[in-house]
C-alpha positions in Angstrom: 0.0 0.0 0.0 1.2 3.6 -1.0 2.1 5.7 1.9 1.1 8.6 0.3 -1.9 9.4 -2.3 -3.0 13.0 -1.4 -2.4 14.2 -5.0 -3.9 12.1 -8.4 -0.8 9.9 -9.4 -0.5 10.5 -13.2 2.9 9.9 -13.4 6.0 7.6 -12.1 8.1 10.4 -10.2 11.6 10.9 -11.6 15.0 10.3 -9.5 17.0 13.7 -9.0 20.7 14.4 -7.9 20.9 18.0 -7.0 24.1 20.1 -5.8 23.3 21.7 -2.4 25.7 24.6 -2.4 27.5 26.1 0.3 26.1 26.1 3.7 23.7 28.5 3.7 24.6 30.0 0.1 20.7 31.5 -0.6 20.1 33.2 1.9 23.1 35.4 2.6 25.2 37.7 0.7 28.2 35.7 -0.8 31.2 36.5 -3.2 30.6 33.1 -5.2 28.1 33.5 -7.6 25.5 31.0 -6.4 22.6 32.4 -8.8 22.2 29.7 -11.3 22.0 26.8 -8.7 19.4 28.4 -7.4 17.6 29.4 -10.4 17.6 25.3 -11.3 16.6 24.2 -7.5 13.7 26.9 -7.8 12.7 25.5 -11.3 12.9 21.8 -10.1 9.4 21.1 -9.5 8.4 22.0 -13.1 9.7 18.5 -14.3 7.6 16.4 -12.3 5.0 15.2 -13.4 2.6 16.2 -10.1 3.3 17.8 -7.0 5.1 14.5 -4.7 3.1 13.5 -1.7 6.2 13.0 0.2 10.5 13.6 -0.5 12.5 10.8 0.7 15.9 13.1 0.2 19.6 11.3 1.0 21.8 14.0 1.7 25.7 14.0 2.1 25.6 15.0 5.9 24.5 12.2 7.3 26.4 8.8 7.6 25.4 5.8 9.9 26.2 2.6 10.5 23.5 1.5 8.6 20.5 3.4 6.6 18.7 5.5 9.1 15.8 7.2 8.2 14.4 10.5 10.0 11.2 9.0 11.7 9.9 12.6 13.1 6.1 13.8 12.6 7.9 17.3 12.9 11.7 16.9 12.3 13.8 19.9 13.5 16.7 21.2 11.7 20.4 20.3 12.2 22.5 23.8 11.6 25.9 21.8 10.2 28.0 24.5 8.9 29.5 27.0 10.9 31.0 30.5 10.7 27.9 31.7 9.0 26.1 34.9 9.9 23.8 35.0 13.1 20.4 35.0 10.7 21.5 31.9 9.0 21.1 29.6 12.4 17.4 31.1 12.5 16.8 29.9 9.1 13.0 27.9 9.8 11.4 24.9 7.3 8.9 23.6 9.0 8.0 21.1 6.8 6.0 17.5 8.4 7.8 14.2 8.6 6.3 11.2 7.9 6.5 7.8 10.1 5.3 6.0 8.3 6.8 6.6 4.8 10.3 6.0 7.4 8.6 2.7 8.2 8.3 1.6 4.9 11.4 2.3 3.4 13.2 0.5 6.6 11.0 -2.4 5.4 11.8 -2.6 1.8 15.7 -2.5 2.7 15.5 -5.1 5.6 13.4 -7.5 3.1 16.1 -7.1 0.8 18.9 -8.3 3.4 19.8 -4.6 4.0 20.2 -3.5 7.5 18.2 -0.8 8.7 16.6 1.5 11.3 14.2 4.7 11.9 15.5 7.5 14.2 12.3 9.7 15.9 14.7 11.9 17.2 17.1 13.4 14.3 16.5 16.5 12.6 17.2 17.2 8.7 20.5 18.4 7.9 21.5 21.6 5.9 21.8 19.3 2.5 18.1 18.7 3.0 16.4 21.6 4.3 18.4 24.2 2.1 17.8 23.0 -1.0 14.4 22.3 -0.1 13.8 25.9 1.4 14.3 26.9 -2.4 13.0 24.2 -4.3 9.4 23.6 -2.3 9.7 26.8 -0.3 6.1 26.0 1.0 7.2 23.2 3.5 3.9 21.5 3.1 5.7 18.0 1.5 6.6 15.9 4.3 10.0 14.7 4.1 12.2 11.7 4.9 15.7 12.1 5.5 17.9 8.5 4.1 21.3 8.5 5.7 24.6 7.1 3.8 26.2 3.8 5.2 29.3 4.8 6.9 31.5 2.4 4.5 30.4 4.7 1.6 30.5 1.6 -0.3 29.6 3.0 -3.9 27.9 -1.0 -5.2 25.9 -0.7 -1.7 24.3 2.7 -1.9 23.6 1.7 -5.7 21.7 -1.7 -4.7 19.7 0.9 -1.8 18.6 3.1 -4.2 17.3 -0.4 -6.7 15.5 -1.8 -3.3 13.6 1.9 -3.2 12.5 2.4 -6.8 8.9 1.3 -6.0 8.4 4.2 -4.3 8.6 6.4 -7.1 5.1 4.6 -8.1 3.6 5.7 -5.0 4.4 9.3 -5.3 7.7 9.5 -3.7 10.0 11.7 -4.9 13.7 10.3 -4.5 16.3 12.8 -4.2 19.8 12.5 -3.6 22.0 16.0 -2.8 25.5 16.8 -2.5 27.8 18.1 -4.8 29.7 16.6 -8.2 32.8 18.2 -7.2 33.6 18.5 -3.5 37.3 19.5 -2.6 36.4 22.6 -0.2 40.1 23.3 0.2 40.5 24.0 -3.8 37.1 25.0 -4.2 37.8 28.1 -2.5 40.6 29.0 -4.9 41.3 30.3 -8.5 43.8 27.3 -9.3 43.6 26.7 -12.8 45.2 23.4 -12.5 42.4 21.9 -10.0 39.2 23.9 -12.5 40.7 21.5 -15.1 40.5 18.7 -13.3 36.8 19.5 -11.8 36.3 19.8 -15.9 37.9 16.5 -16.8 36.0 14.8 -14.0 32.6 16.6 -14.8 33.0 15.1 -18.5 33.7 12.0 -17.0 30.9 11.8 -14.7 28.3 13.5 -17.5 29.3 10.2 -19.7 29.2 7.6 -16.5 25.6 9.3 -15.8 24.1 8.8 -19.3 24.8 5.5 -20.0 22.4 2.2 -20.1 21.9 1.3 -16.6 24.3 -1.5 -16.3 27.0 0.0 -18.2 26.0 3.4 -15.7 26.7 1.5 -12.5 29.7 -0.4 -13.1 31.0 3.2 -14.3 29.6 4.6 -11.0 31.1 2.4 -9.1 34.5 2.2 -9.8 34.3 6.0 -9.9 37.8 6.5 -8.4 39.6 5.3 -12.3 38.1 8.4 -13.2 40.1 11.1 -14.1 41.0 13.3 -11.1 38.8 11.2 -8.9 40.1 11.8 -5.9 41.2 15.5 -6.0 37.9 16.1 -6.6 36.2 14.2 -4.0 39.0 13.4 -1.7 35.7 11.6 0.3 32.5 10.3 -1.5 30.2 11.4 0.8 29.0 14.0 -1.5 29.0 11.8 -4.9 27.4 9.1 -3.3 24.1 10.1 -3.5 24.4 10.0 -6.8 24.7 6.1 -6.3 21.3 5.9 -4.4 19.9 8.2 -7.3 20.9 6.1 -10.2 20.0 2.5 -8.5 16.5 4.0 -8.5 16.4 5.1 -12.0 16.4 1.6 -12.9 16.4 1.6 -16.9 15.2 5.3 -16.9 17.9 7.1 -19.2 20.3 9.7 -17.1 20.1 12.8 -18.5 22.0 16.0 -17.1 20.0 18.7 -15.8 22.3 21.2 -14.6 25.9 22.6 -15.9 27.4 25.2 -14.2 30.8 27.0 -13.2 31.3 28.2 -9.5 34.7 29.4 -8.7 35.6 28.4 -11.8 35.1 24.4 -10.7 32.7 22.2 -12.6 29.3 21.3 -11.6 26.3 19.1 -12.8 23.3 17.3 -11.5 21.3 14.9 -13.0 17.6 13.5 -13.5 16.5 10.4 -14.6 13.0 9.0 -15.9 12.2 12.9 -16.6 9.1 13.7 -19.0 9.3 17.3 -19.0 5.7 18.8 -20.1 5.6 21.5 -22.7 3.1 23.5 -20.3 6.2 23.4 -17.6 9.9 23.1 -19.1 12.6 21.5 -17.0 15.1 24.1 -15.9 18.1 24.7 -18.7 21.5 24.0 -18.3 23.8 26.9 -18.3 27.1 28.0 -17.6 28.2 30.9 -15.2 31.7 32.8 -15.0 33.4 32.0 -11.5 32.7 35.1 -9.3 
């Protein structure tokens, strides 16, 4: 039985990867020109094909020992990023949890010989309720928060995401955040030599993304052949998402639906199973100068 079915189901919801950003980039005044990501999150409920009835998010902040999912009716907020201004630990997004979507999730994973649990008493992390704060900036979607496995085993977090791809059929909106290229140390400088290698990984990654789905995983997970693997993600945590993201799709075709330049380092997300309706076009890809 669906755990949600509030809103007429005409469609199979798709499986997005999204970049978070910086801490609290939105909703403060930063060099970095953060403009097009949110221009894309803000657009991203245009390519659904109906308004979810709930957002089962992973996010990049949260590993456990093993999937944990946010079990709240009314899930507070985890401020994880520090040396922000004052307003920025007031931020508020109130939206509901939901039990029993938690429940259900747990479920499929343990019938699938995956260990699990539900947590009443976590929060959501800044790689949920940020993007969310711009993307369904009405908090009325409950959402479920998925955590990482603490091995950040790419094949694992791949074989999640297949065990949870029936929930797209019920509604569910699966989305994984982080970001495509996560090296803070050279993402806060100019270095040419590291903005190629965000490119020659992005290119990588933009090819691993689109292929048929068992060519796509093996890609995915032997990501660290690919060029400048590890300089750009010196740990996963942020790329695996991604993993959850494309075991969903399933045989849905990967398609990217975000390019962009910040700081002069590479960027992407991706969608998968995506009908974009002529009445509501998906959000266009574009590239911004570093700031």
């Amino acid at each position: 039985m669906a755990a949600h079915t509030s809103h007429p189901v005409t469609g199979r919801q798709p499986v997005l990867f999204v970049p978070h950003g910086g801490g609290p980039c939105f909703f403060m005044d930063w060099p970095m020109t953060w403009d097009a990501m949110e221009a894309y999150l803000r657009n991203l409920r245009h390519c659904l094909p109906q308004t979810p009835d709930a957002i089962l998010v992973v996010s990049g902040h949260w590993e456990s020992a093993v999937p944990t999912l946010t079990a709240a009716k009314a899930p507070g907020l985890i401020y994880d990023y520090s040396g922000f201004p004052p307003h920025t630990y007031q931020l508020r997004y109130p939206a509901p949890g939901s039990p029993a979507l938690a429940q259900q999730t747990a479920d499929l994973l343990t019938q699938a010989g995956i260990p699990s649990a539900t947590d009443p008493a976590r929060g959501l992390d800044h790689g949920v309720f940020i993007p969310l704060m711009v993307a369904f900036e009405e908090a009325t979607i409950p959402v479920v928060e998925l955590s990482l496995q603490h091995t950040l085993d790419p094949a694992l977090h791949i074989r999640i995401g297949q065990t949870l791809a029936p929930l797209r059929d019920q509604n569910v909106l699966i989305l994984g955040t982080g970001m495509s290229y996560h090296n803070l140390r050279h993402f806060m400088t100019a270095d040419p030599t590291t903005n190629d290698a965000a490119r020659a990984f992005d290119t990588w990654l933009l090819h691993a993304a689109c292929l048929p789905e068992a060519e796509r995983n093996q890609s995915l997970t032997q990501w660290q052949a690919a060029p400048a693997a590890k300089l750009c993600h010196p740990r996963e945590e942020h790329l695996l998402p991604l993993m959850v993201v494309a075991g969903a799709a399933g045989a849905d075709q990967g398609q990217r639906t975000y390019a962009d330049t910040v700081n002069g380092k590479a960027l992407s997300g991706f969608g998968f199973g995506l009908s974009p309706s002529p009445t509501a076009p998906m959000a266009q890809p574009r590239a911004v100068s570093p700031a």
